[in-house]
N, C-alpha and C positions, 0 to 999 in steps of 0.2 A: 894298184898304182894310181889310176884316175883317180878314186874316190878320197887318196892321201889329198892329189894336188887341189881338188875341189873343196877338200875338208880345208887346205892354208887358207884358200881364197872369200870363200864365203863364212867359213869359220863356224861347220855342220859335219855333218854325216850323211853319207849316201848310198842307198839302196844299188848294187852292182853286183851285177854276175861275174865280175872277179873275186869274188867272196865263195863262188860256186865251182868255178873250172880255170885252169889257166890257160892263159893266154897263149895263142898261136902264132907263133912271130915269122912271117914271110920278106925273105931276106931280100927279096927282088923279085917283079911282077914277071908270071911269066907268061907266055902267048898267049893263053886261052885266057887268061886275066886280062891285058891288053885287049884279047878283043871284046869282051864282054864291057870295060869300060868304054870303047867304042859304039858300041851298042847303044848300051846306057844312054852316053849323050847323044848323041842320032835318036832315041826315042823318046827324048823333048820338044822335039820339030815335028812328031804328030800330027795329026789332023784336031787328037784330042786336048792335044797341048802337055799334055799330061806322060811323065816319063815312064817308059817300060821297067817294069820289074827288072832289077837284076840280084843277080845273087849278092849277100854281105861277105863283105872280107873277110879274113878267116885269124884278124887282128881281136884282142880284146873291147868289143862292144856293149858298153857297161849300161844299163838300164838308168831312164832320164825318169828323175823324180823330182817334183817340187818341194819346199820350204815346207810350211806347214798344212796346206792346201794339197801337198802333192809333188809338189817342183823339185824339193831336195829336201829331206827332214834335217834338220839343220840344231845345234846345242847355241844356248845363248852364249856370247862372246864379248866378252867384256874387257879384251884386251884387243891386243895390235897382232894379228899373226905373222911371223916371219915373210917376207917376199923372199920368193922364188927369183932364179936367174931370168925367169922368160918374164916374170911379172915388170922385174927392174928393166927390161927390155923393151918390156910396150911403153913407157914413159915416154920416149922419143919419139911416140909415133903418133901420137895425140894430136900434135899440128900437122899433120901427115892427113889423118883421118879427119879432122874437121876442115882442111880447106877443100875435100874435094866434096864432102857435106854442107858447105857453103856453097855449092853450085858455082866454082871457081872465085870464090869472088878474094881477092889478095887484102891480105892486112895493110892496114897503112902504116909507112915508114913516120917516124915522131916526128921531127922535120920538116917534112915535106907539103905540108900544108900550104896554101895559099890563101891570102883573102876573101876567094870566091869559094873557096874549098875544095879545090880541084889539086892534084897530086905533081907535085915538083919531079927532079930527076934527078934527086941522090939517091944512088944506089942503098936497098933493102940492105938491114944488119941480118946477120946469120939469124935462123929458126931459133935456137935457142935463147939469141937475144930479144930477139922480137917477144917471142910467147911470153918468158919473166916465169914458167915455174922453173925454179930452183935457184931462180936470182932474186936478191934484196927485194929490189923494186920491180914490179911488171909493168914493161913496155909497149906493153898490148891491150891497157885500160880503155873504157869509154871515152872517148871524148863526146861527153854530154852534150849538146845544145853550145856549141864552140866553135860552130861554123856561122860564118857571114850568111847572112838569105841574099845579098843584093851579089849575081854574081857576074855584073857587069864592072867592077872593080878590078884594076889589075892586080898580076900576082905582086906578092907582097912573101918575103923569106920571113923564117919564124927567126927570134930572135931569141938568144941564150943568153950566155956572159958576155955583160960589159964592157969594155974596156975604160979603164980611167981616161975622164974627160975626154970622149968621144961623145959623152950627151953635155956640151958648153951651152950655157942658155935655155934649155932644152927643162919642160916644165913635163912631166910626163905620168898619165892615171893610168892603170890596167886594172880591169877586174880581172881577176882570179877565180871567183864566185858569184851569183846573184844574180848575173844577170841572163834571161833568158828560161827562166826557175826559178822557184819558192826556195830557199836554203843556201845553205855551205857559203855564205859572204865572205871575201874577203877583196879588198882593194889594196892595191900598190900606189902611195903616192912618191913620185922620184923626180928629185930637180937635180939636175946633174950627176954628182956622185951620192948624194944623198937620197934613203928611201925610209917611207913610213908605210907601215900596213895598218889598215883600218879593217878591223874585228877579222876572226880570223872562226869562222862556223864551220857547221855542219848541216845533213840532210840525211834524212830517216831513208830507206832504199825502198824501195816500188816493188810490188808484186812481183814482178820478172826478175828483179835481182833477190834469185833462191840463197838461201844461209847469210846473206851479207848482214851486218848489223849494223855499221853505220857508212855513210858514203862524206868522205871529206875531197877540200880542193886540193889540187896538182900544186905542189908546192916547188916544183923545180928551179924555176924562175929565180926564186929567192936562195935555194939552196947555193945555185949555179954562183949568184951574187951576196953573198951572205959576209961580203967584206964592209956592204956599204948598207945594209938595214941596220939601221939606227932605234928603231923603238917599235913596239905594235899599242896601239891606240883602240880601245872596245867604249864602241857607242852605248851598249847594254846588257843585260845579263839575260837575255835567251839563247839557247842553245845553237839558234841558226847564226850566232854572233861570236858566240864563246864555246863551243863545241869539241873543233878542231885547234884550240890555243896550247891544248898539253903536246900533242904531235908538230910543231909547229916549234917550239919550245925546247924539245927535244934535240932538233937540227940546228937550230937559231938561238945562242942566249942571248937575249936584250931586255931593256926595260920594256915591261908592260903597264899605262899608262890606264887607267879606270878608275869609277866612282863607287864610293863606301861599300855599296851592297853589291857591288860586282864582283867590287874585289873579294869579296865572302863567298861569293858563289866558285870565282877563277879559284880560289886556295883549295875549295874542296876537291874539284878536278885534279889540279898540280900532286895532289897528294893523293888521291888514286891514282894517278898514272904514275906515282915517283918522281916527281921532277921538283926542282929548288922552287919556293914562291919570294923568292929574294930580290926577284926583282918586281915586283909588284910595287906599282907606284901610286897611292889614292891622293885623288884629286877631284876638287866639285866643281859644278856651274858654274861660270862666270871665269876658271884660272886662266890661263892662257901659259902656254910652254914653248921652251925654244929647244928646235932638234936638229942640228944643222943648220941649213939655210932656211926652214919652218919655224915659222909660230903658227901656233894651233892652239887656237880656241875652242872650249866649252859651253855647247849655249843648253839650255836648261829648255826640254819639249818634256810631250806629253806619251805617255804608250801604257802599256799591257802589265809595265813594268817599273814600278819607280826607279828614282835614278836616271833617268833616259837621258843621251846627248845627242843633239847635234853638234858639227865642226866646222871651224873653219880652218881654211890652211893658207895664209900669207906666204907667199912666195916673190920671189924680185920679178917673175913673170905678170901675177896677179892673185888675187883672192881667190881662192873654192870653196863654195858650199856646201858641204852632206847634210842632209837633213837627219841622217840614219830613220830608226822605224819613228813616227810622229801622226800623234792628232793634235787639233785644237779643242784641246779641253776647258770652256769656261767654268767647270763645278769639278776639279779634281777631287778626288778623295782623299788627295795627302795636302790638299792644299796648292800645291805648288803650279801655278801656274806657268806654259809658257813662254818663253821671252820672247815676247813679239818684239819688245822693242831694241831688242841684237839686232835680230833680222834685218829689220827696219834702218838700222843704225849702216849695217853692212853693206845694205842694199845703199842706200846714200851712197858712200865711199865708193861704191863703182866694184861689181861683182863680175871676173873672167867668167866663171865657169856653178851654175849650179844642177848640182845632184840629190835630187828627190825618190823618195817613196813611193811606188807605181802600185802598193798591191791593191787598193780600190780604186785604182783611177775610172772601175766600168761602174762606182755605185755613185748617181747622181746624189746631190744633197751634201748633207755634212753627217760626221757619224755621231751619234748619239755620246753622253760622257756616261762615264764609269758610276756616278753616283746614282744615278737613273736607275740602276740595277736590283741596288739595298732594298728599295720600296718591292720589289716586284719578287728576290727571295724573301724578305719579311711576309708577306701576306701568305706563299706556298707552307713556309714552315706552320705560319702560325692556323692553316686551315689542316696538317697534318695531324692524325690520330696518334702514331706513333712513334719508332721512330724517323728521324731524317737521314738520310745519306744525299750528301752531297759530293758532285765531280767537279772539278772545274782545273784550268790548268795549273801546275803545283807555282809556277812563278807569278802569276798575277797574284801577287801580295796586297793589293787595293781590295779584290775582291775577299781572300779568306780573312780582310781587317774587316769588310762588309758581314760576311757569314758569319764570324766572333759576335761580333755585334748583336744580330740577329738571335744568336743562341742566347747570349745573354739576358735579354730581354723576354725572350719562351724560357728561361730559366732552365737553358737544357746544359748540360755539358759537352766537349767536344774532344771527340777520339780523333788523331788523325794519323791516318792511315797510307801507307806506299812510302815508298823509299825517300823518291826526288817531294815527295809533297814534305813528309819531316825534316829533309835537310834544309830546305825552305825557308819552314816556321821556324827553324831553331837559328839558322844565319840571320832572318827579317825579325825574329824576335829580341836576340842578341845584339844587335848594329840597329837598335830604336826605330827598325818600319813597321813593326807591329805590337799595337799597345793589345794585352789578352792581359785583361783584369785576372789575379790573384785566385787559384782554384779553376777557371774554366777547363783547364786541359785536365786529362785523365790519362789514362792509361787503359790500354786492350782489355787489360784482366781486371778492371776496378767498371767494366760496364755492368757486370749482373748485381752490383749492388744498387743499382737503380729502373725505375721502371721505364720503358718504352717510351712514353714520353717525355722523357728524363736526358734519351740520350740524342745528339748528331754525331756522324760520321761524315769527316773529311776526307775523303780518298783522291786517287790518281784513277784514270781512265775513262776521261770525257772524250778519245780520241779511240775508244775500243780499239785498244793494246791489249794482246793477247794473257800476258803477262801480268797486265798491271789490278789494283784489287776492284774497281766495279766490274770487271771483264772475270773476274772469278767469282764474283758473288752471282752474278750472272747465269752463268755455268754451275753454280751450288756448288764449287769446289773450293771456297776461302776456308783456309783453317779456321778464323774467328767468328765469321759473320754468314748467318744465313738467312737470305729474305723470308721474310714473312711476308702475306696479305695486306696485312696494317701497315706496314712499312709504305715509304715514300723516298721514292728517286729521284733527285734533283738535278739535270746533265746541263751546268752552266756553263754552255760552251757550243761552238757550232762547228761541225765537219771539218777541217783542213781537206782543201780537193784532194779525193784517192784514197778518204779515209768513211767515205760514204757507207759504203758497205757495212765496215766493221762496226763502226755505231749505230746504223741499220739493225744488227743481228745481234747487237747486247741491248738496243731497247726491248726487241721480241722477244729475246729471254726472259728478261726481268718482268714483261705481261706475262707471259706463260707463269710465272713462280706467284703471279696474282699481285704483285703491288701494282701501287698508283706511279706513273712517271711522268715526270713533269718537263718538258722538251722543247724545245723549238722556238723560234723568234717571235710569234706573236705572245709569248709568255713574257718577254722584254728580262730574262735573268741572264743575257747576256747582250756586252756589245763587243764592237771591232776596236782593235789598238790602229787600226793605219786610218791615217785623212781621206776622205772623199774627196768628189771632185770639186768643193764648193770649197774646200780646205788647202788643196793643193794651186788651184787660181788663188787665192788669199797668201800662200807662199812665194810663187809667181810674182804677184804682184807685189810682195816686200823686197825680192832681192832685184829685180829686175837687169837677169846676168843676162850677158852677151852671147852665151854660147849655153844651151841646155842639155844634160845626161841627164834621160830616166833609168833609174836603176833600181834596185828591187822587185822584181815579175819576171812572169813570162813573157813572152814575144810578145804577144799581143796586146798587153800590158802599157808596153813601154814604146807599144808602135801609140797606143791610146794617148798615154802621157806627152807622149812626142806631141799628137794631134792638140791638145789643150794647150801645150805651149806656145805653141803658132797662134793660137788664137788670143793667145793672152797679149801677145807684139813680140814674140821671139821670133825672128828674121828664120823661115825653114832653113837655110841651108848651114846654119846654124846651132841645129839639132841635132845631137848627133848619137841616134839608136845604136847599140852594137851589141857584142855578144861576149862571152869570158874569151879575157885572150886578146882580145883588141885593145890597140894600145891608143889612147888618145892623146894627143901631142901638142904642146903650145907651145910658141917662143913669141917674140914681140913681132912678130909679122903677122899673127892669126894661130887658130884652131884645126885640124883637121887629123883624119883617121891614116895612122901611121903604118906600120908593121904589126908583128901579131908575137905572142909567144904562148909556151907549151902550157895549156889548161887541159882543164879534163875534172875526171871524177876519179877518187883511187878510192877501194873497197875498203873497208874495216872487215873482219872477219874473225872474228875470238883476239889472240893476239898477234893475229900477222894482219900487217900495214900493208896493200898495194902487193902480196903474194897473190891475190886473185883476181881477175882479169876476165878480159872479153871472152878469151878460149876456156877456161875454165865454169864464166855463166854459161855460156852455149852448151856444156858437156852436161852441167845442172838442168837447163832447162829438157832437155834431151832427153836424160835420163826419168828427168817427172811425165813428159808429154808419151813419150816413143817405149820407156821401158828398156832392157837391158839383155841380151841374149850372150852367153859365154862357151865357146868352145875350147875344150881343152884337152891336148894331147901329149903325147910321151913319145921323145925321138931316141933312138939309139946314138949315142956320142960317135960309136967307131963305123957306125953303117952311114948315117945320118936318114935311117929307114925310120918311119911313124910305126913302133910297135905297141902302142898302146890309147884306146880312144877310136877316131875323136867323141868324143863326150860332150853335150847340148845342155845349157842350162838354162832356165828362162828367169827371168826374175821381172815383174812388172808389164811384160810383153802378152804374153797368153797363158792358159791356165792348162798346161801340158795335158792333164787327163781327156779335156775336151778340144784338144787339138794335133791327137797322132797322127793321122795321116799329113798337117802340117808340118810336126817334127820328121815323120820318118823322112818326108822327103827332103827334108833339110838336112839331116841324116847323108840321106845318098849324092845330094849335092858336094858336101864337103868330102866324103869318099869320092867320088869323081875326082874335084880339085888334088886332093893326095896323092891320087892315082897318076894325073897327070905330071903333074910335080916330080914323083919319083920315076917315072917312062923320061921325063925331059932331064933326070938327074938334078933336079934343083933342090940344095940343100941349106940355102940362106934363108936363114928364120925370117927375116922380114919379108921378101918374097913370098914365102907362103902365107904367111897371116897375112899381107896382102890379097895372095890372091882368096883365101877365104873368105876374108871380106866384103870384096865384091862379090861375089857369086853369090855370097847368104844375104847381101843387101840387098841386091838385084829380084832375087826369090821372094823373101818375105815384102817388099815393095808390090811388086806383081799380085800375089794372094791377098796380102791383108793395104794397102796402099798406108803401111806406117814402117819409118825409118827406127827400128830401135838400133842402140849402139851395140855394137858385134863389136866382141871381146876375145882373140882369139889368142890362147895360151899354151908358148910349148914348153915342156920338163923335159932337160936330157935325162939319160938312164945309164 
């Protein structure tokens, strides 16, 4: 009987002496039973702590075996096994179990939020709605970095759907994403009934968020008011921009408003996720568009990425500036310099509101330009014996025009390798940003007609991605390419914070496999797309707005950027730091920080949008840290008596063979709890895996001080 229901759950075979003798089924405890489980627990209160032997029921107790270690011998499982009644039962129990594993600590209601961050008094939606598994959306997401730090602010109600013309005169920005973190950009700009979003990204997820694969912004806001967005507007074609535009898309049809090679990059996405690219609208530097009560200009900067825009947005309130991502590049490599003199022009006219680029505001100087670079790969390749491989990131199209370059000149040919790097070259090559002279490119399987020094390799993986191809060469696991000695690593490219580590552990690799790698900033084969601080005063100083948002960074970022603008003649009180979700409000009377609406982060995870959430990481992280312990037993339908079990499985907790006196008395713990259960007549299944639960957390906490998750399972019969 166990070894069936462990076989559904774990999707194995298991070693039981119900295989050997059947089972004894005792229909009701009788006196000498009773007192013997009395005993029992009375002889945990010891002197030695440790409980008195008592005798086993006379229930089927099936032999606890592990995986392939010992734990359970288990057959590989490659499908879904049927759940059990009792399986479809714990589902409910999940928020049950994790808030009292949270050390009481309650979910926050969506809502209820205040400015300072502190918790309103609308009444909690039901468990079910809160948690979000089995609904559309999960209500129980992170809310990332979406609290105010100043929490002398009064409360402030979160704000949902509009109602028509209740914002009269009313000029209003929210971030959605960006600010307070690297990633997931998106702003809301809204004059009345009219709103525009500007870029609409994403962000890669952090260690702690286990299985998730991408993390985009809380779109509600928009959904809620999806009668009065008018257009979505992308400064540029990185991912932390254009990311999240197919999801986004999907809820929202409007025009999408972008430049030649964006728009190449948006079609590709649209068309992986299935969605119309019909309304994709191309437009260059310099157009300007009307969108409602906006005009919105296009000014022509400089970044990581050709194509790159800043904006303006004319409103009958006043001008706003985004800079989106920018340097000042005097030496581009496509040439294009620029437009100092918009800025400049704009700045004249009289600027409400501008919003800058924060992500160097802590590197003094100005940052170095992109051509700089050429000279510094040119010499690496040309001192290489054999052959090249090159990382660098797949959208900087400046630079693999730079490494073309290069190759051609060492007369080598050029493979290029990874997904997002050939979809790239083949849009940047197609839409005239990359001139690759006739013959350079190759193919995978046309390299062994050439020697070693004959060939470079283009790849993906300067940000050690698991997945991506220097992260497998690495590892000596690329189907195509194997380092050799002779070989030469070229990693054009520096860390993104958080991703230390990983490129840490694939330079090591690549030494251990014996080639040369060539790394780091004082090699000069790489610079930064954002302005320094010598670049953002020189911005300052062309718009000279009234009112300053730094946007793009972290906290301290944009407390930084704050600080430079005060110094630059922005009146402090003026400035105004905040966080996603803050809504920033202008009419003709002034500037100041309004109400707040629902931000956050919702998870990507294969193909469900926002099915996984805060209780579901916590179950993830749980299961990696603490390991997993499974009881599982067999009730009789018409007694409601335990006749079969309980049965102990460990899985990631301890290694059973060198832990039975651990198990057995965990063993006699959940026989105790049975015992009592059936003496008090209690036959609601959630009661007892209740109480199972504590009594085996309470134990195993006490012996080993680690929470694994207790799984406890009944089968009627």
């Amino acid at each position: 009987m166990i070894t069936k229901i462990i076989d559904k759950i774990l999707g194995g075979t298991v070693e039981s002496t119900e295989t050997k003798a059947p089972a004894q089924v005792t229909a009701a405890p009788t006196t000498q039973h009773i007192a013997a489980v009395t005993e029992r627990v009375a002889g945990e209160k010891t002197a030695t702590g440790e409980a008195k032997p008592a005798q086993r029921r006379t229930r089927s107790n099936t032999k606890r075996t592990e995986g392939e270690q010992g734990e359970c011998r288990t057959r590989q499982n490659n499908g879904e096994n049927r759940r059990s009644r009792a399986q479809r039962s714990e589902n409910g129990e999940q928020g049950e179990r994790k808030t009292r594993q949270n050390n009481g600590e309650n979910r926050r209601p969506r809502n209820t939020r205040s400015e300072n961050g502190e918790q309103g008094d609308r009444p909690q939606r039901p468990r079910q709605q809160r948690n979000g598994e089995g609904s559309q959306r999960n209500n129980d997401r992170p809310q990332r970095n979406t609290r105010p730090n100043n929490r002398n602010e009064e409360q402030v109600e979160l704000i949902g759907k509009v109602k028509r013309g209740s914002n009269k005169g009313k000029l209003q920005i929210i971030p959605l994403g960006g600010l307070g973190e690297i990633g997931k950009n998106m702003t809301v700009f809204q004059y009345e009934d009219d709103i525009v979003v500007l870029d609409a990204g994403l962000a890669f997820p952090s260690e702690d968020m286990l299985g998730v694969d991408l993390v985009i912004p809380d779109i509600s806001y928009l959904v809620e008011n999806r009668d009065k967005v008018r257009a979505v507007c992308i400064t540029h074609g990185h991912e932390d921009h254009i990311g999240s535009l197919a999801y986004l898309l999907k809820e929202i049809n409007v025009p999408v408003y972008a430049t030649n090679l964006v728009c190449g990059l948006i079609e590709g996405k649209l068309k992986e996720h299935r969605v119309s690219n019909k309304g994709l609208r191309v437009v260059q530097a310099g157009d300007e568009i009307e969108i409602g009560k906006f005009k919105i200009g296009f000014i022509q900067t400089n970044h990581s990425i050709p194509d790159a825009c800043g904006m303006y947005f004319e409103t009958p309130i006043g001008t706003i500036v985004h800079t989106g991502d920018f340097k000042i590049d005097q030496t581009p490599v496509d040439g294009k310099l620029i437009d100092i003199h918009k800025f400049a022009e704009l700045g004249n006219k009289g600027v409400l509101a501008l919003m800058s680029d924060s992500t160097n505001v802590e590197k003094p100087g100005f940052t170095g330009s992109e051509s700089s670079v050429g000279p510094a790969i040119k010499q690496a390749v040309s001192e290489a014996q054999g052959r090249v491989i090159l990382a660098t990131f797949a959208s900087n199209v400046s630079r693999i025009q730079q490494t073309i370059y290069t190759a051609v000149v060492n007369k080598r040919k050029v493979v290029v390798m990874g997904r997002s790097m050939v979809n790239v070259s083949e849009i940047a090559e197609a839409r005239g940003y990359l001139n690759v002279p006739k013959g350079t490119f190759i193919d995978v399987d046309e390299m062994k007609n050439y020697t070693d020094n004959q060939i470079m390799v283009l790849t993906t993986g300067s940000q050690g991605e698991p997945m991506a191809g220097l992260s497998r060469m690495a590892m000596n696991n690329h189907r195509t390419v194997e380092i050799a000695p002779n070989d030469t690593v070229i990693i054009s490219a520096t860390p993104i914070p958080g991703n230390e580590g990983a490129v840490g552990r694939t330079i090591d690799n690549l030494l251990r496999l014996g080639c040369n790698v060539v790394y780091g900033k004082d090699r000069g084969i790489h610079v930064s797309g954002h302005a320094s601080q010598e670049e953002l005063k020189t911005m300052l100083n062309l718009i000279r707005p009234e009112y300053f948002i730094p946007v793009h960074g972290e906290y301290r970022m944009l407390r930084k950027h704050g600080e430079v603008g005060v110094s630059m003649g922005v009146d402090p009180k003026k400035v105004l730091v905040g966080d996603n979700g803050q809504i920033f409000e202008f009419t003709k009377d002034g500037g100041r920080k309004g109400g707040r609406v629902q931000s956050g982060a919702v998870f990507v995870d294969g193909l469900g949008v926002g099915d996984v959430g805060n209780i579901v990481i916590r179950d993830r992280q749980q299961l990696a840290q603490e390991g997993m312990v499974i009881v599982v037993m067999a009730m009789d339908r018409a007694s409601g008596t335990i006749v079969g079990g309980p049965d102990i499985v460990s899985r990631g907790f301890v290694y059973v063979r060198d832990a039975e006196e651990l198990m057995d008395e965990a063993q006699n713990r959940v026989d105790a709890v049975i015992e009592k259960c059936e003496l008090e007549r209690i036959k609601d299944w959630t009661t007892i895996k209740t109480n199972v639960r504590d009594a085996l957390g309470k134990y195993f906490y006490e012996k080993t001080r680690r929470r694994p998750m207790i799984l406890p399972i009944i089968q009627d019969v």
